[in-house]
VMD Tcl script that draws the C-alpha trace (Angstrom):
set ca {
  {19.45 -41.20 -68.04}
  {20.27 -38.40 -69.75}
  {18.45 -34.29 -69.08}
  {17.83 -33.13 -72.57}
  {15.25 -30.10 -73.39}
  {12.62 -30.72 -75.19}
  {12.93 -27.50 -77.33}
  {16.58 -27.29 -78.77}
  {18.00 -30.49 -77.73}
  {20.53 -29.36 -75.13}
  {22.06 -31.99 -72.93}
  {24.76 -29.52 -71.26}
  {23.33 -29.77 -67.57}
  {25.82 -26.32 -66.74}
  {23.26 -24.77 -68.98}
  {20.05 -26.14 -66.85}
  {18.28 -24.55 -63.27}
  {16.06 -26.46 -61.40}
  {13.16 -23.92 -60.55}
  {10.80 -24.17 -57.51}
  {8.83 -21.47 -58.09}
  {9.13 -17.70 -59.85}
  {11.94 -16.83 -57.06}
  {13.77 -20.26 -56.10}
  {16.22 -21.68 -58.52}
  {19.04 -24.33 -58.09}
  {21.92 -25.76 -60.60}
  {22.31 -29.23 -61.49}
  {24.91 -31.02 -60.58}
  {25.02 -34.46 -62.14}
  {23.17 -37.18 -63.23}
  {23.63 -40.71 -62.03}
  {21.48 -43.64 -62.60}
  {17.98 -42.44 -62.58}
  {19.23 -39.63 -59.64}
  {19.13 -36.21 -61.02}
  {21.47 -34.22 -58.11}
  {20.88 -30.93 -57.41}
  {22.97 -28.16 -55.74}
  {21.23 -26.87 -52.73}
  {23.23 -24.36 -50.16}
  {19.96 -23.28 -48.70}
  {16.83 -25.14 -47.27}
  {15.31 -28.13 -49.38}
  {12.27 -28.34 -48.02}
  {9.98 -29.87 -50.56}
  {7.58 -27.59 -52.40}
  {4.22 -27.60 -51.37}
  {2.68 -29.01 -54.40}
  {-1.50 -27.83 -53.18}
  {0.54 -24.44 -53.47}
  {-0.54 -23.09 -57.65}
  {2.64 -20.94 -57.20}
  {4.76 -23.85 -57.01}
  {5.74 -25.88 -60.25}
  {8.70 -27.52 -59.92}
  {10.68 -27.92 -63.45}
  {13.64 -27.50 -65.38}
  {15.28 -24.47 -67.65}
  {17.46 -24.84 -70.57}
  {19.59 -21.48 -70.88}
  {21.55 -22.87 -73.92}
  {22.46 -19.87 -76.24}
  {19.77 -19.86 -78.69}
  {17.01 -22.05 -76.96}
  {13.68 -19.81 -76.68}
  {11.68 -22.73 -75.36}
  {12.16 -21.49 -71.63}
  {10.95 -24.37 -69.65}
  {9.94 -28.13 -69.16}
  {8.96 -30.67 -66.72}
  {11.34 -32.61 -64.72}
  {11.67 -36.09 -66.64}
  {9.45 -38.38 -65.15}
  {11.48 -41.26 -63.68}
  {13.97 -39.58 -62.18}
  {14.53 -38.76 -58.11}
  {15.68 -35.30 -57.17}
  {18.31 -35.18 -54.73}
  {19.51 -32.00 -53.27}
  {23.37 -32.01 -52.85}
  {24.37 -29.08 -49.59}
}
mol new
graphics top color blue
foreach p $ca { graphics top sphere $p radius 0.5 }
foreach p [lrange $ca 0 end-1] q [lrange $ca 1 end] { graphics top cylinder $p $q radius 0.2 }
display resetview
């Protein structure tokens, strides 16, 4: 499976964060299978999802990409590399 943003077609996953919330954010590592891994040097406690501040989803900072942010792709798992 492959991360690609919805807005300017970026599949460069150096150029992605994985955001929590408005503070946490976390780079991707790799993809493999349907396993998106995620670099994690801190807790990894999962979000409270009842919690409105929480939204977990992805970032495209590719240079020229003004759509900001999208939803994790559904079908893959999140795993948090330490």
């Amino acid at each position: 499976m492959i991360v690609k943003c919805p807005h300017c077609g970026n599949t460069d996953l150096e150029q992605f964060l994985y955001l929590e919330n408005a503070i946490v954010h976390r780079r991707l590592i790799e993809v493999v299978g349907k396993t998106l891994r995620i670099e994690a040097d801190y807790d990894t406690t999962p979000c409270d999802d009842d919690d409105e501040a929480q939204h977990p989803r992805l970032m495209c900072s590719a240079r020229g990409c003004d759509g900001g942010c999208f939803d994790v792709p559904s079908g893959l798992r999140l795993d948090f590399i330490g």
